[in-house]
N, C-alpha and C positions, 0 to 999 in steps of 0.2 A: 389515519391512526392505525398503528400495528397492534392489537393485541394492546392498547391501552396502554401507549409507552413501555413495549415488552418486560411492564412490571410482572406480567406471567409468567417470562421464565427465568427470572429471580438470580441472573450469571452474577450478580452486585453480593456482598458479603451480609449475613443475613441478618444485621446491626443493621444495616441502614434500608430492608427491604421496606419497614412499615413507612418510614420517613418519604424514601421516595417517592414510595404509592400516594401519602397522602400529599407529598408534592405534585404528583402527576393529577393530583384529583384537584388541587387548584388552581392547576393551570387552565383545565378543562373546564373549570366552575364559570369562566369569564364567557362561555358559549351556552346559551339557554336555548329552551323550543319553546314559543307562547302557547300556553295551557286549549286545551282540546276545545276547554268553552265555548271559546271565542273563535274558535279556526271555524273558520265558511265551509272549509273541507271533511271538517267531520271528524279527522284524526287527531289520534294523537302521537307523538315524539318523543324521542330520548330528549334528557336533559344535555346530550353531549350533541347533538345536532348545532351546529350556526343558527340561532335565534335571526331568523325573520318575521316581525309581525305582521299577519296576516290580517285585512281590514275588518273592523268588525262588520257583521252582518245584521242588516236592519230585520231581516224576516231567519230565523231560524232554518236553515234546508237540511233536508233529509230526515232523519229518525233524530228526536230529539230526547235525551233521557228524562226520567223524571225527576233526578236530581238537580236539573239543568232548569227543569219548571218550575221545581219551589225557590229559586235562585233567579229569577226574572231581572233583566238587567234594564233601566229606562235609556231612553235615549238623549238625556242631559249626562248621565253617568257614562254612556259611550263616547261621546263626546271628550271627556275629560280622559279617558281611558285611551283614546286616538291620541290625543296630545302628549301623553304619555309616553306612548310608543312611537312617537312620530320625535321626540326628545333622545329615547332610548334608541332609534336607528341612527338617530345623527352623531351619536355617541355620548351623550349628555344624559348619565345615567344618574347620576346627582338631581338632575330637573327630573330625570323621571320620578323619582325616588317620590322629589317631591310633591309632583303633580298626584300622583298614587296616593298617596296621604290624602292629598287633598280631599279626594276623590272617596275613600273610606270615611272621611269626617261628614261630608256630605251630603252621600248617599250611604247608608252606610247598609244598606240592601245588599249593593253590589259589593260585598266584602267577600264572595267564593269567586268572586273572578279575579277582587284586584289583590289579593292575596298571593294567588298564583302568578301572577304576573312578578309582584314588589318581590317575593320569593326569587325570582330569578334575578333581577335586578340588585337584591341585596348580594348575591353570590358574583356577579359579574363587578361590584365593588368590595368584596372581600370583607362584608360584613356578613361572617359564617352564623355565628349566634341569632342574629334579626333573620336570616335566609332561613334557619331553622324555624324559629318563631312562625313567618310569614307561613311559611309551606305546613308546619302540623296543622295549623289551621285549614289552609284550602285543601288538606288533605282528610278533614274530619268533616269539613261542609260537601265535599265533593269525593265521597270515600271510592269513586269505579272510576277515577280520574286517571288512566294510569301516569297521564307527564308530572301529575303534582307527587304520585310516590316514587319517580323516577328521581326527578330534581328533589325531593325530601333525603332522599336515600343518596345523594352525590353532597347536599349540605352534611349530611352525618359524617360522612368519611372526613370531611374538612375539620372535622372535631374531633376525629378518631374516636367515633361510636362506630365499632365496626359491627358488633351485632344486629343495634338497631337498623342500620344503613342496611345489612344484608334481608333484613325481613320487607324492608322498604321497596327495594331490589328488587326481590325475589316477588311481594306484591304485584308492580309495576308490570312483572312479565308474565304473572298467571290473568292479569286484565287486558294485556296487551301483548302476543307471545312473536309478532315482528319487530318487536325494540332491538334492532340486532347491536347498539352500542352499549344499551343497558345491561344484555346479555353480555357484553365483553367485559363489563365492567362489574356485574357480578363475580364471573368466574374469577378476575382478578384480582377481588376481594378474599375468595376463598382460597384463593391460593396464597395469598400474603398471610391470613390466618393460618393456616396448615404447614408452611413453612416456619413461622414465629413459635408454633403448639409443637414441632417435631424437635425445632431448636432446644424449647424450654427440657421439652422431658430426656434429652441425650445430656441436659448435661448435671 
């Protein structure tokens, strides 16, 4: 990725810069990172990384937050949560879709993990509005999450909420300041804005 489908430097006529942007932002939606919860490794990722999910982890390793502790996930809910993403790598995001459901109905504990997840999963099948949905949520259960205000803030753009998307953004990288795709994908934002805002007031 260059500079986010060099919507950065805007050579395109400035009619179709917002169009394009939010086309380049849902091409890019179809590539998720599995939410930080559940990574064994502890990190978290842009939303614009290749989604590999990462196994869940029976014992918790390293430093665990305490928003991760009042969010306790059992191990019948990780169980459903694997088949899930074992759906979603096969490319059967539909099953995951629906396994994840499943999974909120009955557990419905485990709704700051599979939020984050269904979140990614509704944007890699181009349902922006349920992507939004999914993600405010795991982004209000799990507010230092930075992948859930990453992927929050790349659904927004898909609706052309550019503001909200930019605070989303701009959150993601004050919780997490090596998101180097988030960061591409901010400035990209503000440059589409800044170019649209110089447009309006010349003419």
């Amino acid at each position: 990725m260059n500079r986010f489908c060099e919507i950065a430097r805007f050579r395109a006529d400035v009619r179709y810069a917002t169009v394009a942007f939010v086309y380049c932002a849902m091409a890019f939606a179809g590539r998720g990172q599995a939410p930080s919860a559940i990574d064994s490794s502890g990190r978290t990722n842009s939303a614009l990384s290749d989604w590999r999910a990462p196994p869940l982890p029976r014992q918790p390793a390293g430093t665990v937050s305490v928003e991760l502790l009042r969010h306790p996930i059992s191990e019948p809910a990780k169980a459903l949560l694997r088949k899930a993403m074992r759906a979603a790598n096969a490319g059967d995001h539909t099953g995951a879709i629906k396994q994840l459901n499943a999974a909120l109905a009955k557990y419905p504990s485990s709704d700051a993990h599979v939020y984050s997840i269904l979140g990614v999963e509704y944007l890699r099948t181009e349902q922006y509005e349920e992507a939004v949905n999914s993600l405010e949520r795991a982004a209000e259960l799990l507010p230092h999450d930075a992948t859930n205000h990453s992927n929050l803030g790349l659904s927004l753009i898909t609706l052309k909420q550019f503001d909200r998307a930019e605070a989303e953004l701009q959150r993601a990288l004050e919780l997490d300041a090596t998101m180097t795709k988030t960061r591409q994908l901010l400035q990209a934002l503000r440059d589409v804005k800044s170019t649209v805002a110089l447009t309006n007031i010349s003419r």
